[in-house]
Jmol script that loads the backbone (N, CA, C; Angstrom):
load data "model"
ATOM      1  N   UNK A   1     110.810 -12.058  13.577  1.00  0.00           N
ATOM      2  CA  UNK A   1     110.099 -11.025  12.851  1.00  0.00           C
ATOM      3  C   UNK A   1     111.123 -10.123  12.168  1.00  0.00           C
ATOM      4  N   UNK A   2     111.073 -10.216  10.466  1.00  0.00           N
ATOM      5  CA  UNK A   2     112.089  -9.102  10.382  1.00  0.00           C
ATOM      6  C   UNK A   2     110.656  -7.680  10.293  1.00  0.00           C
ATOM      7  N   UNK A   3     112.156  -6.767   9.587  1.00  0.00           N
ATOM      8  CA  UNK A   3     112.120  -5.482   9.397  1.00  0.00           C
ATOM      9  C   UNK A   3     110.702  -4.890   8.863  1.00  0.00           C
ATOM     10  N   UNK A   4     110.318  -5.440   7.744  1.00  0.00           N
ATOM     11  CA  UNK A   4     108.956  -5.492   7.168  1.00  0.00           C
ATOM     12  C   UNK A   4     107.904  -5.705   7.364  1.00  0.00           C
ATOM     13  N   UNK A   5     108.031  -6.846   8.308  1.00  0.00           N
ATOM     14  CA  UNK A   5     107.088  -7.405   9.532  1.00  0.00           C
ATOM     15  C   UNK A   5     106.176  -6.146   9.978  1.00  0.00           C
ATOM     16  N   UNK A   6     107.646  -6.046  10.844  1.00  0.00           N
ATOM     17  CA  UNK A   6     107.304  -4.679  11.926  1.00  0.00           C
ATOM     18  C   UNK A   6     107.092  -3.523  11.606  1.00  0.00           C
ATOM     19  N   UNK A   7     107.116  -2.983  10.211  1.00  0.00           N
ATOM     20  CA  UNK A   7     106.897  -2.222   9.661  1.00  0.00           C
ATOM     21  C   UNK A   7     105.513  -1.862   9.719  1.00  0.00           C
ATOM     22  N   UNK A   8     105.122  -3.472   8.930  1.00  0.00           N
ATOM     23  CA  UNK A   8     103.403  -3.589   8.243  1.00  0.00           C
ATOM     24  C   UNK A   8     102.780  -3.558   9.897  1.00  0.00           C
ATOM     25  N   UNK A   9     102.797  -4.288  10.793  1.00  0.00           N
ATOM     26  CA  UNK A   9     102.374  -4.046  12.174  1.00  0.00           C
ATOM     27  C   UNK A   9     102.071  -2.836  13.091  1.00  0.00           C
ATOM     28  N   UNK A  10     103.634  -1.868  13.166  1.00  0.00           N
ATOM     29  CA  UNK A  10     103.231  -0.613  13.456  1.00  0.00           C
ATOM     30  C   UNK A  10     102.441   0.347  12.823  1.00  0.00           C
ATOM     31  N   UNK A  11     102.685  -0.171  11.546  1.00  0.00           N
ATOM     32  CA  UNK A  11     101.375   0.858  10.550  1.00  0.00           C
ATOM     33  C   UNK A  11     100.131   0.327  10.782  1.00  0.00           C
ATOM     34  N   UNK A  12     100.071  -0.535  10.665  1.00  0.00           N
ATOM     35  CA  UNK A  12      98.291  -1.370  10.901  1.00  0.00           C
ATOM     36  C   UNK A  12      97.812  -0.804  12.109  1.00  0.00           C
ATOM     37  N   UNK A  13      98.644  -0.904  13.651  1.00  0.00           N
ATOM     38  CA  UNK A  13      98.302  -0.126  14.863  1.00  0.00           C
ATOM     39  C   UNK A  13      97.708   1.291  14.666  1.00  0.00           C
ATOM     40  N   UNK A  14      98.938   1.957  13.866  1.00  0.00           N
ATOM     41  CA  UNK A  14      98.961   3.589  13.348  1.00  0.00           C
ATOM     42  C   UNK A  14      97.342   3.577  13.034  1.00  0.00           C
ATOM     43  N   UNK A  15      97.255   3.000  11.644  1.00  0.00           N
ATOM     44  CA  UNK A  15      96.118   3.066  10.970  1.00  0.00           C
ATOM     45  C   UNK A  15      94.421   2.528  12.160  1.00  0.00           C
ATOM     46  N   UNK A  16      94.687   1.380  12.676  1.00  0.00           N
ATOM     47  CA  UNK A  16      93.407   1.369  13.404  1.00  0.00           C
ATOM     48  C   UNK A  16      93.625   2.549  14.536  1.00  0.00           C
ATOM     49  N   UNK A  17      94.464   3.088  15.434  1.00  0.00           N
ATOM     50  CA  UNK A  17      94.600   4.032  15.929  1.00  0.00           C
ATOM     51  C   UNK A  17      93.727   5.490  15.568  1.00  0.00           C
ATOM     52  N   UNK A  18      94.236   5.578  14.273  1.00  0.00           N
ATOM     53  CA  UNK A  18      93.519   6.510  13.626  1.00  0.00           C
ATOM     54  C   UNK A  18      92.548   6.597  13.254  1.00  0.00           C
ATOM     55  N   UNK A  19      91.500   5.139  12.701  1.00  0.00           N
ATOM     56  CA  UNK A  19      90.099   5.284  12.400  1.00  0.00           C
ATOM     57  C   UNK A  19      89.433   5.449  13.718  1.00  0.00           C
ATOM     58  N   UNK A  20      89.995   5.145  14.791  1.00  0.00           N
ATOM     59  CA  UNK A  20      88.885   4.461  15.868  1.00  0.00           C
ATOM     60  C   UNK A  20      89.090   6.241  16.638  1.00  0.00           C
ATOM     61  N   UNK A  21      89.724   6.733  16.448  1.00  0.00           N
ATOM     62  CA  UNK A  21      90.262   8.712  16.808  1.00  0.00           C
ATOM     63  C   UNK A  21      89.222   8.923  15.426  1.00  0.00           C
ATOM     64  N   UNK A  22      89.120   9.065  14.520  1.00  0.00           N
ATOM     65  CA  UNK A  22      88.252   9.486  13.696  1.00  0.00           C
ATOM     66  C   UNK A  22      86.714   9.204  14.041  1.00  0.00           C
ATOM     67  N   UNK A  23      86.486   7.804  14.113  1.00  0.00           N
ATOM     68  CA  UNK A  23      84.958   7.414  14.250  1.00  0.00           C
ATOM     69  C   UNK A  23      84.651   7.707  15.731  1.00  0.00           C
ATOM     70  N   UNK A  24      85.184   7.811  16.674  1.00  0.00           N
ATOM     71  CA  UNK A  24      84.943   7.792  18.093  1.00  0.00           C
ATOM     72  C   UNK A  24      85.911   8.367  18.948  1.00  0.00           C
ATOM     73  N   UNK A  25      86.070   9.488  18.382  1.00  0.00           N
ATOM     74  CA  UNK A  25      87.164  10.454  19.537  1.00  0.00           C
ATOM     75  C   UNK A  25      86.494  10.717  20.732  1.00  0.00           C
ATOM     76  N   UNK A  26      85.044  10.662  21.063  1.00  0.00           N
ATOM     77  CA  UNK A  26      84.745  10.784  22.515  1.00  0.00           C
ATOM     78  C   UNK A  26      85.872   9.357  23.449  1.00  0.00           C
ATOM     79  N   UNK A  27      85.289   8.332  23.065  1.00  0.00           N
ATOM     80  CA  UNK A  27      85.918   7.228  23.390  1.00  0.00           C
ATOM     81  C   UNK A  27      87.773   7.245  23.666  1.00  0.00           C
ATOM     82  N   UNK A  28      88.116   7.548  22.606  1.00  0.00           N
ATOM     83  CA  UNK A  28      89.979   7.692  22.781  1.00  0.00           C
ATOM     84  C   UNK A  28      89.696   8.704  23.827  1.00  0.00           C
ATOM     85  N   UNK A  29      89.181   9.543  23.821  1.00  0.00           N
ATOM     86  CA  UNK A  29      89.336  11.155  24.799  1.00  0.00           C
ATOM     87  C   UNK A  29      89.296  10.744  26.363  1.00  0.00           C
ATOM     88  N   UNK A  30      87.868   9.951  26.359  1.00  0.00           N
ATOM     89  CA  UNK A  30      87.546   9.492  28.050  1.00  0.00           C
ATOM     90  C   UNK A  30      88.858   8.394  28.282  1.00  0.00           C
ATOM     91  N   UNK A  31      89.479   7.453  27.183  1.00  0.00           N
ATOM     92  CA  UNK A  31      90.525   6.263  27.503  1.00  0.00           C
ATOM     93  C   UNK A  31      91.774   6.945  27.779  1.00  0.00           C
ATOM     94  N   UNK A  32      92.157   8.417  27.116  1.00  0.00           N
ATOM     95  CA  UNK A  32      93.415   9.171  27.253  1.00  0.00           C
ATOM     96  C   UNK A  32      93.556   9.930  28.463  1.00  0.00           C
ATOM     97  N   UNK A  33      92.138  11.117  28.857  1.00  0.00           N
ATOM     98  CA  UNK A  33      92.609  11.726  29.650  1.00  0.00           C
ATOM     99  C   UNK A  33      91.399  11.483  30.352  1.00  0.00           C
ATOM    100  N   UNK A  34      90.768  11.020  30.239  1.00  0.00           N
ATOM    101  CA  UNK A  34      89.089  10.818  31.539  1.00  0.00           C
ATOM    102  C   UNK A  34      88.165  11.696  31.257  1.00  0.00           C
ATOM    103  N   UNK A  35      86.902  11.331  31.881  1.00  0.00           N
ATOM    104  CA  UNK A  35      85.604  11.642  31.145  1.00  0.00           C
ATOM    105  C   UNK A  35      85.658  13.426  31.465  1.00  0.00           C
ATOM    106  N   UNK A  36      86.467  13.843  31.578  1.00  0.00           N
ATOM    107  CA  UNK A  36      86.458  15.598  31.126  1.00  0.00           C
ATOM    108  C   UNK A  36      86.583  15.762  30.029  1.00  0.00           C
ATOM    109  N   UNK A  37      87.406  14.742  29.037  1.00  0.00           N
ATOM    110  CA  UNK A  37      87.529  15.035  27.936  1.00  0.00           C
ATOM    111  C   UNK A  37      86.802  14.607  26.437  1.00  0.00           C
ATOM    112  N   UNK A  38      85.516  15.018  26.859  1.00  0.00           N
ATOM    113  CA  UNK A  38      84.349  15.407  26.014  1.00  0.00           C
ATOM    114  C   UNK A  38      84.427  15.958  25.201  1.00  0.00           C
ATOM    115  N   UNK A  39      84.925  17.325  25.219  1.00  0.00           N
ATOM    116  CA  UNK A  39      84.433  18.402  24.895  1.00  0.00           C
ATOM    117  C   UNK A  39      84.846  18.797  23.138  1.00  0.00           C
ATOM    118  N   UNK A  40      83.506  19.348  22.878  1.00  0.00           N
ATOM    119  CA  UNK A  40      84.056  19.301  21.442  1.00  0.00           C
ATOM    120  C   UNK A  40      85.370  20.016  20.593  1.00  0.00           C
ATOM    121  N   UNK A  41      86.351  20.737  21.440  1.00  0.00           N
ATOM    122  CA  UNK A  41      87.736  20.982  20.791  1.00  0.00           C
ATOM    123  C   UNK A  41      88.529  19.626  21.187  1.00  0.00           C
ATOM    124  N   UNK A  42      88.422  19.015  21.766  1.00  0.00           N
ATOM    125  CA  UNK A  42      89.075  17.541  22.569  1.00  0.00           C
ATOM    126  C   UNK A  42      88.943  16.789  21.338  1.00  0.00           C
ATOM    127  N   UNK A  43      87.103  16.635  20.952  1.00  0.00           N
ATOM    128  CA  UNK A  43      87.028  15.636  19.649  1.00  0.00           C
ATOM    129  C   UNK A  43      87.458  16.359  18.545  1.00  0.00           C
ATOM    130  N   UNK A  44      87.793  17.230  18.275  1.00  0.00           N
ATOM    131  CA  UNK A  44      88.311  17.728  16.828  1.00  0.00           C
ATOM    132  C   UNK A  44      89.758  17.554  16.948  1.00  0.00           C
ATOM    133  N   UNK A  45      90.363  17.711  18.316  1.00  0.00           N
ATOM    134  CA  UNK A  45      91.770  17.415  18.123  1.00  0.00           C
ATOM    135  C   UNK A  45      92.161  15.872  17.883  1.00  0.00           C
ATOM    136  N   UNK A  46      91.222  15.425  18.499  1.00  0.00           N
ATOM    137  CA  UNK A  46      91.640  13.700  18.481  1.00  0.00           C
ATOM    138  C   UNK A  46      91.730  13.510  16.954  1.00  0.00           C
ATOM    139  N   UNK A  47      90.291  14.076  16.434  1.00  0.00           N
ATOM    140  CA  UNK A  47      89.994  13.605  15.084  1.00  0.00           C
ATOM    141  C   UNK A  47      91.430  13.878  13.977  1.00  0.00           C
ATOM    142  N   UNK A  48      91.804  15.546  13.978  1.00  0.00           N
ATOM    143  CA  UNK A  48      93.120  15.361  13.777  1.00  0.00           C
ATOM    144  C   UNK A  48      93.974  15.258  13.958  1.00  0.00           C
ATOM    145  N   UNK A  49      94.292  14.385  14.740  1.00  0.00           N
ATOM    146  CA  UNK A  49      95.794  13.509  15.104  1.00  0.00           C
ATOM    147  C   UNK A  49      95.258  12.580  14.750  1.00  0.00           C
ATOM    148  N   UNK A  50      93.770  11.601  14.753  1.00  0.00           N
ATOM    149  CA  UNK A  50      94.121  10.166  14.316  1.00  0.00           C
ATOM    150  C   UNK A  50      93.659  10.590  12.328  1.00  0.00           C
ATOM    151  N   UNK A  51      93.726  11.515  12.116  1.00  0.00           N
ATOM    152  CA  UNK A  51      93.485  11.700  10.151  1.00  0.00           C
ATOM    153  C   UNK A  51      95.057  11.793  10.370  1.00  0.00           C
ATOM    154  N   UNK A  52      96.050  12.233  11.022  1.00  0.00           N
ATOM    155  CA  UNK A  52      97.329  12.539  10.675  1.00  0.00           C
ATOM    156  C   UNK A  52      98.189  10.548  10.977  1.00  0.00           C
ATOM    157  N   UNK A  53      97.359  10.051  12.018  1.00  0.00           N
ATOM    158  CA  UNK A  53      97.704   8.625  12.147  1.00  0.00           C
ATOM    159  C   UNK A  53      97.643   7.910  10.995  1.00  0.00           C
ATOM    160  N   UNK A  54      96.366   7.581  10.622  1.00  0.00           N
ATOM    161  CA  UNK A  54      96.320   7.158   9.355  1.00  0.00           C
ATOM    162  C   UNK A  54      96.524   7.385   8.327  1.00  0.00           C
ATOM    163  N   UNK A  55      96.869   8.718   7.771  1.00  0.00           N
ATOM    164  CA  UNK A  55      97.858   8.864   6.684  1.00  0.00           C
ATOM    165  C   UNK A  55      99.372   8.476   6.895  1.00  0.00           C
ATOM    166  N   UNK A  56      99.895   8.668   8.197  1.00  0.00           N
ATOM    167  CA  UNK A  56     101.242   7.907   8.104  1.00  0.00           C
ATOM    168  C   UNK A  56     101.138   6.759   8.208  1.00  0.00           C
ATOM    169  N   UNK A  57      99.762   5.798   8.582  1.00  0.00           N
ATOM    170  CA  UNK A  57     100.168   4.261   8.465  1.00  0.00           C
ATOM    171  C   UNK A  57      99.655   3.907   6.980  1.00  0.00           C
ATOM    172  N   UNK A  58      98.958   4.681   6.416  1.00  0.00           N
ATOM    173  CA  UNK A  58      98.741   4.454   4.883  1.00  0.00           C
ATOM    174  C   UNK A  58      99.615   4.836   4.122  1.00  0.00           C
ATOM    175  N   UNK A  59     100.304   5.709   4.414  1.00  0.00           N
ATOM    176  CA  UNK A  59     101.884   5.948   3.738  1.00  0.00           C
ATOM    177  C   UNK A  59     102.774   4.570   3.936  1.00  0.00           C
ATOM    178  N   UNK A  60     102.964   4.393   5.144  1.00  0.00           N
ATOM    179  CA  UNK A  60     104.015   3.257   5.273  1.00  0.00           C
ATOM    180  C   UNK A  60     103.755   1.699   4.227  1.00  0.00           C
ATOM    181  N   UNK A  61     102.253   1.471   4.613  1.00  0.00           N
ATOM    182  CA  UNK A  61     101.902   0.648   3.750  1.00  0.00           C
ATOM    183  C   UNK A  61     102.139   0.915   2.674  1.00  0.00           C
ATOM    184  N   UNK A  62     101.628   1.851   2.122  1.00  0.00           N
ATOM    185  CA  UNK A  62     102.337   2.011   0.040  1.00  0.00           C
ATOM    186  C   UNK A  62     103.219   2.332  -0.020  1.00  0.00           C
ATOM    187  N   UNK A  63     103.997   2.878   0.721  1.00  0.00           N
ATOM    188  CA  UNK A  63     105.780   2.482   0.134  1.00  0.00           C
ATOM    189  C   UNK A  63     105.841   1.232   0.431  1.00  0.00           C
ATOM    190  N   UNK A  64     105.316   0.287   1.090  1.00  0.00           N
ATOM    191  CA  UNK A  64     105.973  -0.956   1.383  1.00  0.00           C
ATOM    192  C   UNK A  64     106.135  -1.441  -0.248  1.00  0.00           C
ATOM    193  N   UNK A  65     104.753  -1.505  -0.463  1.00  0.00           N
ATOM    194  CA  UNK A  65     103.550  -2.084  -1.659  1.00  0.00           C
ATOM    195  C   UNK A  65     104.165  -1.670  -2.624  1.00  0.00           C
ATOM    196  N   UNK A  66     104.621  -0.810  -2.942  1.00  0.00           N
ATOM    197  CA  UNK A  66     105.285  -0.501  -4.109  1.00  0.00           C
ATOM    198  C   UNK A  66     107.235  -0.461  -4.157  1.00  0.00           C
ATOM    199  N   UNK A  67     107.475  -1.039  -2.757  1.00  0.00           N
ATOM    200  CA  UNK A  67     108.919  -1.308  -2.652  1.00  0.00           C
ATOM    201  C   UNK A  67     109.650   0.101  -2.934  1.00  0.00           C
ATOM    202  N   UNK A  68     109.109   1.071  -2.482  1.00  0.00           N
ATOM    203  CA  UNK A  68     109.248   2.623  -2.430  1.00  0.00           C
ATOM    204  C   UNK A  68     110.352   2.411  -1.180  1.00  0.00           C
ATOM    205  N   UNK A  69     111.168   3.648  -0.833  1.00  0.00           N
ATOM    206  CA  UNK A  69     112.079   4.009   0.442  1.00  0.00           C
ATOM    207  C   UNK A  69     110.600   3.919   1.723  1.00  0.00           C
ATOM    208  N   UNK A  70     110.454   3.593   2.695  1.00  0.00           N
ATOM    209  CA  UNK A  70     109.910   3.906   3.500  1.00  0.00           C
ATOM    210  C   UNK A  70     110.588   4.634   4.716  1.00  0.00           C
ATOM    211  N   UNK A  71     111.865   4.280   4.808  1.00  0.00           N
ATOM    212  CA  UNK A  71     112.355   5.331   6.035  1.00  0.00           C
ATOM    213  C   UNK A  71     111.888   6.858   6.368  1.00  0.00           C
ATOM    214  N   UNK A  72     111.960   7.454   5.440  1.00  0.00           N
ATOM    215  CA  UNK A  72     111.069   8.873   5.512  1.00  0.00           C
ATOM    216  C   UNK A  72     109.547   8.858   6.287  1.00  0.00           C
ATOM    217  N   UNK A  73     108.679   8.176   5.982  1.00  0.00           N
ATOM    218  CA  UNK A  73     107.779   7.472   6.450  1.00  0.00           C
ATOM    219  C   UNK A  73     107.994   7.479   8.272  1.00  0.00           C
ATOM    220  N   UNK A  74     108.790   6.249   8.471  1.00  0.00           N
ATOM    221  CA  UNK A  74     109.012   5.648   9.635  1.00  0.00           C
ATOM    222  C   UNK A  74     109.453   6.863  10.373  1.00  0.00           C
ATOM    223  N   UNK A  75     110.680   7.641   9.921  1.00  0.00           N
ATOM    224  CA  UNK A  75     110.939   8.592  10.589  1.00  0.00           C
ATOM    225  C   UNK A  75     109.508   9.732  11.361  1.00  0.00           C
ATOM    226  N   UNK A  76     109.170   9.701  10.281  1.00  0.00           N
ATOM    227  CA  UNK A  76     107.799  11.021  10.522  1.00  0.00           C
ATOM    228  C   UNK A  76     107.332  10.493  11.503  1.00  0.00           C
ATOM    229  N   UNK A  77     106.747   9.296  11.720  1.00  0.00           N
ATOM    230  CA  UNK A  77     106.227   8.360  12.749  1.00  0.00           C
ATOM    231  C   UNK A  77     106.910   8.501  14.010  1.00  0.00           C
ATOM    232  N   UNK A  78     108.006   8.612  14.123  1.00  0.00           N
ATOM    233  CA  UNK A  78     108.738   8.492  14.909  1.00  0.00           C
ATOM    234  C   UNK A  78     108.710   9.972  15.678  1.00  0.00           C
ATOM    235  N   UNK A  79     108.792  10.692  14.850  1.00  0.00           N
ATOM    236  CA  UNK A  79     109.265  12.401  15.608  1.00  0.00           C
ATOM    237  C   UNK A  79     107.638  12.546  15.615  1.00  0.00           C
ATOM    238  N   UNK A  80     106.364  12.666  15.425  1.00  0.00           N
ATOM    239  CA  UNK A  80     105.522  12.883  15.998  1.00  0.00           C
ATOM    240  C   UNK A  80     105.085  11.766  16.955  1.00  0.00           C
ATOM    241  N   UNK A  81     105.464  10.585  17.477  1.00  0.00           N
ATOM    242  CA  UNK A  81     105.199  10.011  18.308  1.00  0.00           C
ATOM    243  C   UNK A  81     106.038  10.977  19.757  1.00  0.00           C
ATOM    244  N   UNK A  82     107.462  10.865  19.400  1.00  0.00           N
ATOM    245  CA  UNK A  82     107.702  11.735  20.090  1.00  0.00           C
ATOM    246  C   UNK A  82     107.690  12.907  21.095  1.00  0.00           C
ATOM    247  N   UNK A  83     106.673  13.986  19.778  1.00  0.00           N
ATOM    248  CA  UNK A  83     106.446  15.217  20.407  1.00  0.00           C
ATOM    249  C   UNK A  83     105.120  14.925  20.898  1.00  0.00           C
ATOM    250  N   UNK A  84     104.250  13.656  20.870  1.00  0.00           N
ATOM    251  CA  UNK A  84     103.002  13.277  21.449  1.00  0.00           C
ATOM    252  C   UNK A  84     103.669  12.782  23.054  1.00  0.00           C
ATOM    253  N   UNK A  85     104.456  12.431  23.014  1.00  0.00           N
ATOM    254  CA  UNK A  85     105.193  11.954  24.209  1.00  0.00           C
ATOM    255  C   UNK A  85     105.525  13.436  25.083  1.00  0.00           C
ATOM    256  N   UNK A  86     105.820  14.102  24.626  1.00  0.00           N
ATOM    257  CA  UNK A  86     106.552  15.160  25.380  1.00  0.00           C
ATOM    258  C   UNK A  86     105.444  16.305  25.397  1.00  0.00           C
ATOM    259  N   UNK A  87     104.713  16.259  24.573  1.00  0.00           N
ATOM    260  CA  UNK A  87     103.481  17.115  24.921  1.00  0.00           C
ATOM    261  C   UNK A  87     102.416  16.447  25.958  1.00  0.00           C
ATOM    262  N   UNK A  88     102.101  14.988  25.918  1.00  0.00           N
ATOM    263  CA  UNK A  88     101.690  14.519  27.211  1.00  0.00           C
ATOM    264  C   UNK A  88     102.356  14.812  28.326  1.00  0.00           C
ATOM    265  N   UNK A  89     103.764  14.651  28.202  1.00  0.00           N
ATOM    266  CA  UNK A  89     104.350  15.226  29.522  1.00  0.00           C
ATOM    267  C   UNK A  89     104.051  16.280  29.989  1.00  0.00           C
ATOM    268  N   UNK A  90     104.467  17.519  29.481  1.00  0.00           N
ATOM    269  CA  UNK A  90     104.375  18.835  29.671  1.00  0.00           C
ATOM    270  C   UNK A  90     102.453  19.156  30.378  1.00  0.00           C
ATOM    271  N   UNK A  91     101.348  17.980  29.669  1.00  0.00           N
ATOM    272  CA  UNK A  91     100.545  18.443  29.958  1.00  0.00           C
ATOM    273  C   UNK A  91      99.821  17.362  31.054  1.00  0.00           C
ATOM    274  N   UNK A  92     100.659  16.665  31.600  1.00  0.00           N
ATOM    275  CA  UNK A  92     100.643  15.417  32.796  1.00  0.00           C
ATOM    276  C   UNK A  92      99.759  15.915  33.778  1.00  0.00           C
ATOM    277  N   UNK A  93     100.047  16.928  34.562  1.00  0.00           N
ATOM    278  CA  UNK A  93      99.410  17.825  35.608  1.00  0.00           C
ATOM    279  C   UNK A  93      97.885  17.780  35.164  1.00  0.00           C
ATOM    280  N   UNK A  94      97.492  18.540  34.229  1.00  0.00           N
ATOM    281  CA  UNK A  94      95.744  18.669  33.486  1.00  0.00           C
ATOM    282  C   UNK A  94      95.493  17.913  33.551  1.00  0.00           C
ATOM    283  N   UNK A  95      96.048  16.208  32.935  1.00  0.00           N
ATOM    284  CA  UNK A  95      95.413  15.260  32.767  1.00  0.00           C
ATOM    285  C   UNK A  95      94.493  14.587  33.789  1.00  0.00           C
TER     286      UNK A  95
END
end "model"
wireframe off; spacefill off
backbone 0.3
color backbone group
């Protein structure tokens, strides 16, 4: 698999990630943190983080598509995966 591959792959994840947080954030909410997390600030947050998912996997895709730089892209992906990582941590205990 090269580089491009894995590119178009992690974005496709990104992107269904993000519709299925858009159309059904109850669902991601009860699969993330368990059926406490109902509640309607829970689904508005899901909703925006997966509108912020799918604009970075729809970004990645059209720079691909148009043979644009995508690293900028990938990066962004990267440092909010990140601080999703370390903000789950920090909030491990609640969960």
């Amino acid at each position: 698999m090269d580089a491009r591959d894995l590119a178009v792959g992690l974005a496709g994840a990104r992107i269904a990630i993000g519709v299925v947080s858009l159309v059904a954030p109850g669902l991601v909410g009860r699969a993330m943190m368990g059926p406490d997390a109902d509640s309607g600030g829970t689904r508005l947050l899901l909703r925006v983080v997966g509108a912020r998912d799918l604009a970075l996997g729809i970004g990645v895709l059209a720079a691909l598509d148009r043979n644009a730089p995508v690293q900028g892209w990938l990066r962004a992906s990267a440092v909010v995966d990140g601080l999703d990582a370390a903000g789950s941590l920090l909030a491990r205990h609640h969960l």
